[in-house]
Structure formats: C-alpha cells, structure tokens
C-alpha positions in Angstrom: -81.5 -123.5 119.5 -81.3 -123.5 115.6 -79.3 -126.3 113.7 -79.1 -127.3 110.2 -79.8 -131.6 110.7 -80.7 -134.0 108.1 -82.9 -136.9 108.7 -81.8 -139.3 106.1 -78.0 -139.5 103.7 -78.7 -137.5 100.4 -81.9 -135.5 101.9 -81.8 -132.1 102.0 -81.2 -130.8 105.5 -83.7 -128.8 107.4 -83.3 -125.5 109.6 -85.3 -127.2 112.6 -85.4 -126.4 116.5 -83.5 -128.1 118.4 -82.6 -128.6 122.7 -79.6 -127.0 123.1 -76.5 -129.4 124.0 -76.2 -130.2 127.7 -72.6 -129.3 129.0 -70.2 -132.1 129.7 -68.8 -132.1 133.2 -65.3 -131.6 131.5 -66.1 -129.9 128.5 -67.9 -126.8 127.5 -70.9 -125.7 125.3 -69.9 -122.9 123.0 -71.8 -119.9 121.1 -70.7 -120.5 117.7 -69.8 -117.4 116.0 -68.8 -118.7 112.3 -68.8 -122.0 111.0 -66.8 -123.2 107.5 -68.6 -125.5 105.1 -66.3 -128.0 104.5 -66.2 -130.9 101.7 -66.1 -133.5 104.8 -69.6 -132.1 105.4 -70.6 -133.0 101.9 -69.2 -136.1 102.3 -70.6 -137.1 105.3 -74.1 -136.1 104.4 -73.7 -138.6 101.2 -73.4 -141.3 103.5 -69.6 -142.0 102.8 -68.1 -141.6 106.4 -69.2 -145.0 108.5 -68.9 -142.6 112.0 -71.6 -140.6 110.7 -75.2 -142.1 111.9 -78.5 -139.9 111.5 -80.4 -137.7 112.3 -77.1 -135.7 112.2 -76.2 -131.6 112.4 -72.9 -131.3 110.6 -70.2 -128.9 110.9 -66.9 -128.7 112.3 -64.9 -126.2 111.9 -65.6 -123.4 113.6 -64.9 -120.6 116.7 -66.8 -118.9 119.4 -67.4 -117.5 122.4 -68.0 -120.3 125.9 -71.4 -119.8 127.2 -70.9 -122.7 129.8 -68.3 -124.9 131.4 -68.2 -127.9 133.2 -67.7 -128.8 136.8 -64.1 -130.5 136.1 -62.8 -127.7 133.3 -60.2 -126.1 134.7 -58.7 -123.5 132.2 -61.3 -122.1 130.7 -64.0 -119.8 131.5 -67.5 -118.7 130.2 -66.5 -115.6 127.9 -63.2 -117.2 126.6 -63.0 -116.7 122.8 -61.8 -120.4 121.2 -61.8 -122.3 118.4 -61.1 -126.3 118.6 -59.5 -128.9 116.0 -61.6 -131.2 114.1 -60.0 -133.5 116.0 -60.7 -134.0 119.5 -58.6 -136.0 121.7 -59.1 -138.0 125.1 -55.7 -136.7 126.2 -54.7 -139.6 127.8 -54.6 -142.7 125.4 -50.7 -143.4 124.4 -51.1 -141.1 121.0 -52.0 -138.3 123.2 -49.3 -139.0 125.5 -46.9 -138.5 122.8 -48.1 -135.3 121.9 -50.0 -136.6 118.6 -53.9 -136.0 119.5 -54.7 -135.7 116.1 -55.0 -139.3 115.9 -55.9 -139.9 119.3 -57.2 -143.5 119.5 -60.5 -142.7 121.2 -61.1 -139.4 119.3 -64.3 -137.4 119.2 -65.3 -135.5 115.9 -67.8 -132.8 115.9 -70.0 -133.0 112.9 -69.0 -136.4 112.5 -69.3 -138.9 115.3 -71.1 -136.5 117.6 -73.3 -133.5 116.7 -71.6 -130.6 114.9 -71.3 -126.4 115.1 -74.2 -126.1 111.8 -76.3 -124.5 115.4 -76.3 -121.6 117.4 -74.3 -123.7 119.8 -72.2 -127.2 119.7 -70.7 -128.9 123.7 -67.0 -129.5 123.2 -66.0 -132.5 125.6 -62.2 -132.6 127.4 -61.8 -129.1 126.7 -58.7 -128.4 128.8 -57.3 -131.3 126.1 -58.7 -129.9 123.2 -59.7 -126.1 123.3 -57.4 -123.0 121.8 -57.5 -119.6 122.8 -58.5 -116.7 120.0 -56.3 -113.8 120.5 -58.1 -110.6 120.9 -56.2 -109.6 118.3 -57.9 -112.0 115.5 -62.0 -112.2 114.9 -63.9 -115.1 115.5 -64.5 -115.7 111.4 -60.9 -116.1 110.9 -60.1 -118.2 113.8 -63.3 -120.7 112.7 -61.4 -121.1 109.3 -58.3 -122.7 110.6 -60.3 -125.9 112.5 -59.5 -127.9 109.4 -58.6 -126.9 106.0 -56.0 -124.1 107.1 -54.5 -126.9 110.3 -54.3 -129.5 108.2 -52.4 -127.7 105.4 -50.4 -126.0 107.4 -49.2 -129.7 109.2 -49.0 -131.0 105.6 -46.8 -128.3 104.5 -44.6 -127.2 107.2 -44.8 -130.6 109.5 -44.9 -133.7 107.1 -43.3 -131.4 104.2 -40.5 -129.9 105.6 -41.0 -127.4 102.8 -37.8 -124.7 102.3 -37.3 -122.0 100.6 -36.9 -122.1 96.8 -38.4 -125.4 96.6 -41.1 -126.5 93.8 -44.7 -127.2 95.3 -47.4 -128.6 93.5 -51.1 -128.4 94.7 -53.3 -130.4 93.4 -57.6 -128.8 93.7 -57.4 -125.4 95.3 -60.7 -125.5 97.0 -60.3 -124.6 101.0 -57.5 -127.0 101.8 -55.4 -126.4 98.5 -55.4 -122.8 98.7 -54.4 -122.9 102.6 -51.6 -124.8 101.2 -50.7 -123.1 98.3 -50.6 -119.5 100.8 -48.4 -121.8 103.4 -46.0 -122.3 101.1 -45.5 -119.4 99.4 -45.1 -117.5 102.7 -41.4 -120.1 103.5 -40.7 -118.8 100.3 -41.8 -122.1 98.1 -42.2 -121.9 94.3 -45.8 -123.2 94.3 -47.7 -125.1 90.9 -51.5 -124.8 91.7 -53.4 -127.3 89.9 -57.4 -127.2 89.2 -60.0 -127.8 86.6 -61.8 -124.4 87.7 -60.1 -121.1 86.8 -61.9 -119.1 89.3 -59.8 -121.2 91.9 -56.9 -121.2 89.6 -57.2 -117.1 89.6 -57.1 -117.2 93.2 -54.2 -119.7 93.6 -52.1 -116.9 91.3 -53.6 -114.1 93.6 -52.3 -115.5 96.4 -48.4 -116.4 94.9 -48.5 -119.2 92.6 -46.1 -118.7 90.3 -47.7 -120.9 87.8 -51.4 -122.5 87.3 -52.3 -125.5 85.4 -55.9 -126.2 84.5 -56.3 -130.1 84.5 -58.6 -130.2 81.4 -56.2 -128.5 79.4 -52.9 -130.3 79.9 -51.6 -133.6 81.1 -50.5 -132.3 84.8 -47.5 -134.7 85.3 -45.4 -134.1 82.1 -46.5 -130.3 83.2 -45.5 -130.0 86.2 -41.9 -131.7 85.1 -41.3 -129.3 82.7 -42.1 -126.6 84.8 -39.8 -127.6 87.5 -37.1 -129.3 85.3 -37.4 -132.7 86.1 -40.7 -132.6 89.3 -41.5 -131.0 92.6 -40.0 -131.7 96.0 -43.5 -131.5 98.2 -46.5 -132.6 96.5 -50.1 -132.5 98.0 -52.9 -133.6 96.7 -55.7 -131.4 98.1 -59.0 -132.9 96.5 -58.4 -136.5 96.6 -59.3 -139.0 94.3 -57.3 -141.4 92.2 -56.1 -139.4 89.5 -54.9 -136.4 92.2 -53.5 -138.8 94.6 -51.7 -140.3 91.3 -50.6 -137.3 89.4 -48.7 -135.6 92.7 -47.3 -139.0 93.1 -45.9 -138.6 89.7 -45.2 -135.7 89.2 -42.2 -135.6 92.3 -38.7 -135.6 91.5 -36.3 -138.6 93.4 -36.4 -138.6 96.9 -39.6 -135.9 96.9 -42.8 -136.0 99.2 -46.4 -136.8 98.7 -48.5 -135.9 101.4 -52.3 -137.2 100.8 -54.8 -134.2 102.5 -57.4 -134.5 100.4 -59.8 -137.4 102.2 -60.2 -141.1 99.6 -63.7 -142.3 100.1 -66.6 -143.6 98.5 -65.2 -145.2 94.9 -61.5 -143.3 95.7 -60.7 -145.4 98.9 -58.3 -147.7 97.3 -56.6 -146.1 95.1 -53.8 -148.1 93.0 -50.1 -146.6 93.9 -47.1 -146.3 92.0 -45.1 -148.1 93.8 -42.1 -148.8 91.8 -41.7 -145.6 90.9 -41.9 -144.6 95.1 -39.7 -147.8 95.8 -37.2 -146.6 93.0 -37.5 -142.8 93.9 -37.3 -143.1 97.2 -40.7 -140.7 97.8 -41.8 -140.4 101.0 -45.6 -140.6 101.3 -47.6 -139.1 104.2 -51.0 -138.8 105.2 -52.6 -135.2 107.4 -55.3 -135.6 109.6 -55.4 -132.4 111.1 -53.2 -130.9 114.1 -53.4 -131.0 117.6 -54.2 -128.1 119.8 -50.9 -127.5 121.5 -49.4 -127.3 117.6 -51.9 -123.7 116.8 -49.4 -121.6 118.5 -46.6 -121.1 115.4 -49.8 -120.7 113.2 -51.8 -118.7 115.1 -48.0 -116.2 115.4 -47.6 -116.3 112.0 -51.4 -115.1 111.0 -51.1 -111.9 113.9 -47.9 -110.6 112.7 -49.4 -110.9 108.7 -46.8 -113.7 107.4 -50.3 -115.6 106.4 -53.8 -114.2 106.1 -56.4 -117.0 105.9 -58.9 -114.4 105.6 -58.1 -113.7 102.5 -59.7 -117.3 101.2 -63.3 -116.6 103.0 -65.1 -116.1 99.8 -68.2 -115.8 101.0 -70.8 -115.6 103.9 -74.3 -117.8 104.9 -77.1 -117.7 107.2 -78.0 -120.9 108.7 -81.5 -120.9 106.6 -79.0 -121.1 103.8 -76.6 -123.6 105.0 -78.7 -126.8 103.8 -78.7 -126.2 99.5 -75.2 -124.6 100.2 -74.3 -128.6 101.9 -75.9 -130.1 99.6 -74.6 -128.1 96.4 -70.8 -129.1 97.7 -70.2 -131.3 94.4 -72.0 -129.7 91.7 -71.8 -126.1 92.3 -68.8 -125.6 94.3 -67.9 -122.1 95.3 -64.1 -120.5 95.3 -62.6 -120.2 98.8 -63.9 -121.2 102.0 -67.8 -120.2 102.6 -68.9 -119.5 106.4 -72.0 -120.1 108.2 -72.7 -117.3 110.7 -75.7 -118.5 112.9 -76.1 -114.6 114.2 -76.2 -111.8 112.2 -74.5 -111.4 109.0 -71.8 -107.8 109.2 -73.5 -105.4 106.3 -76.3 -107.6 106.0 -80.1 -106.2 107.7 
C-alpha cells in the first residue's frame, strides 16, 4: 500500500510503499476513505510527543470502509462503514470499566504509538471496544472529521462545559478544534467570542455564529472579552494551546466560570504558570479533553443527521496523499483555515 512515513523528526515525509497492516485477531484493517491533518500530526512529527518513535506514518483521524476482520471481532463485518476515536481503549482496564475509554490506561493511538491512517489502509485493534458505525446517511469525509477535533470539542463543550443557552463562550485559536467548538456552542444556543490572530479563521468563526471576533494582535483579549460579556465568560476553551491561550481563557472567566484546556501544552508550553489565586478566589473549575469514547458518538452523530451541527462545513480543503508530506510539514508556518483532508483514492471533481 501507499503511506506518507518519515524517517527521522523534522524530515520531510516521503510517499513510499509500504506492506499493508496485518489484521489483529480482534481488530480490523480498514480502507481509509479520508483522513484530517491534524496539528497533533505536526506535533508529533517535530519530535514533541515521547509515544511517537520512527520511522512513523502519522494520521489519526479518519473513516472508512473494513476490508478485513479478525478471528475474535464479533460485531463487525468486512463492508461496515466506521470511523474510530483517536483514542483506542483496551475495554477492560478499570477506566474502561467505568465508561471513560478515552483515557483508558493501556490505550492505543493510531498515528501516534502505533502506525496511523496517512495510507490506503491502517489495522484498528479491539474493534468491538473501539469502532463506530457511519450512518448511511453521512459520507465517509464527514464522519473522518469528527475522530478528533470535532469529539473532543464537542466533550469539552457539552460534557466538561455544561454549556446553556444564553451563556458567554470564548474560544481561544479557531483552527479545527476551535471552530468545532465555536459551531457546538452556538447550536445550545451559546453567545460565542472567537479569538485568533488570523482573520481568515476569525471570518469563519463569524460565518459559523460568533457573535463577536477578536483578533489577538489587535487587542488585549482578557480586558476584551470582559467588556464584551460585562464582567467574563462562563465556558472558556483554549483551542490552540500555549501559555498565553491557556492564560487569557483563564482570565478572562467570570466567578465560578469553566476553563477547559483542548488545545495540547507541549514542547516549551508544557508547564505553563496558572493563575491560581484568581481560580482559588473565583472558584473556576478547570478541565482537561482528551477526546470521547466510542459509546459517547451517538448524541453527536444525531445531532449532525438531523442538521443541528454540520462539521462539514469546516472541511476547507482536500489532499492527495503525494501532497500530504509539505502539507504536514507546513502545519506551523503556513496554516490553512478549517480542517484539510487526505483522501488516499480519488479526489470528487478532480481527474
């Protein structure tokens, strides 16, 4: 098969040949129809993630169609149409039995601690644990763009946020994540502050129902955002993260508000300092999101089929494989708006 794999952190990856995966006696391998390009790619192939060891095909978000199963699956068949979480769990260590596989203690990440879907195909082990069913009714595409960005947000917003109607939301960096959350929001009726330092990404945020942008070159975010929302959000996110993101939505909650950290701290951001007298005196709550477990898509999955959110909306653009490596490596310095797909096959509208 084809894959996108890099031989050494901060090379350029190469399209190269590769076997296909074999097919774990309780897991699957799967055709991958569409695969997002995530920043966790980007920082992965710098060399920031310690589970990451090389040579190394990224990716890890993504859907498909099975094209084998193993000896022990039993609830899924060649032919099903799925999509899995970034996360994949053992399903029986004691986080699992709890219901919270998305930080299962012996978890498997595709594109991280094991090969990832940058190929024509990509084995998915435990799949009766950690497969979900496509409906018929949405394409592949959409369904690969909910793996991570859209799953997570939609945890840190509805789950960890507890967002309501006619509260204040801030965002803070609408790339793929933010803009999930900034669409999540506004759909339980939130009054969402998207906050970016590009204005294509802030155009989109507005597109999408924020009812106010803030460019964070232009304007000190936290006395901002207070103004705005007379006195600071009740859910903040920050969706990039780094220390002045993870810091501004801190600050920029009203008493007894919510941070929840999405965006992942690493490399020079993975301590960052904490207000903590202001959270002690405050009384925030502060969460982190690390995904959502496979039994949690069904609410989402409902609320994208009857139109309440449309995560299709946010694909901005679309990659052949052969492109996939400058696009990887480009993540930092010439970030695109919206989510950008990989489609191994053939491109719709493209010869």
């Amino acid at each position: 098969m084809r894959a996108v794999r890099y031989g050494a952190f901060q090379t350029l990856p190469e399209l190269v040949t590769v076997d296909d995966p074999r097919c774990p006696a309780g897991g699957v391998v799967i055709d991958v129809a569409a695969s997002g390009l995530c920043r966790s790619d980007w920082h992965a192939w710098m060399g920031h993630d310690p589970d990451v060891s090389v040579p190394h095909v990224p990716g890890h978000e993504f859907a498909g169609v099975i094209a084998e199963v193993g000896s022990e699956v039993r609830h899924w068949r060649s032919g099903d149409r799925v999509t899995v979480p970034f996360v994949c769990a053992c399903g029986s260590c004691a986080s699992c039995r709890r219901g919270e596989q998305q930080v299962c203690e012996f978890q498997v990440q595709p594109g991280f601690t094991v090969w990832g879907s940058f190929a024509e195909r990509v084995a998915i082990d435990r799949a009766d644990a950690n497969l979900v069913r496509v409906p018929e009714a949405m394409d592949l595409e959409t369904a690969a763009s909910l793996g991570c960005r859209f799953s997570t947000a939609y945890r840190a917003v509805v789950h960890h946020g507890r967002v309501a109607e006619g509260d204040w939301v801030v965002v803070h960096g609408c790339g793929g994540v933010g803009l999930s959350a900034v669409m999540i929001a506004v759909a339980r009726g939130a009054r969402v502050i998207a906050v970016d330092v590009s204005p294509a990404a802030l155009e989109l945020s507005g597109a999408i129902g924020a009812v106010a942008t803030l460019d964070a070159t232009q304007v000190d975010v936290v006395p901002a955002v207070r103004e705005l929302t007379g006195g600071g959000a009740r859910l903040s996110l920050d969706a990039l993260g780094s220390v002045a993101t993870c810091q501004n939505s801190i600050r920029s909650l009203r008493t007894r508000g919510r941070h929840v950290q999405v965006g992942l701290m690493m490399a020079d951001d993975a301590m960052p300092p904490v207000p903590m007298g202001y959270v002690i005196a405050a009384e925030l709550e502060l969460f982190g999101s690390h995904g959502m477990p496979a039994h949690a898509y069904p609410d989402m999955l409902s609320e994208i089929l009857d139109g309440t959110l449309a995560p299709q909306r946010l694909v901005s653009r679309r990659i052949p494989l052969a492109q996939a490596p400058e696009a990887l490596a480009g993540v930092d310095t010439q970030p695109s708006t919206g989510v950008t797909m990989v489609i191994p096959g053939d491109i719709p509208g493209q010869c």
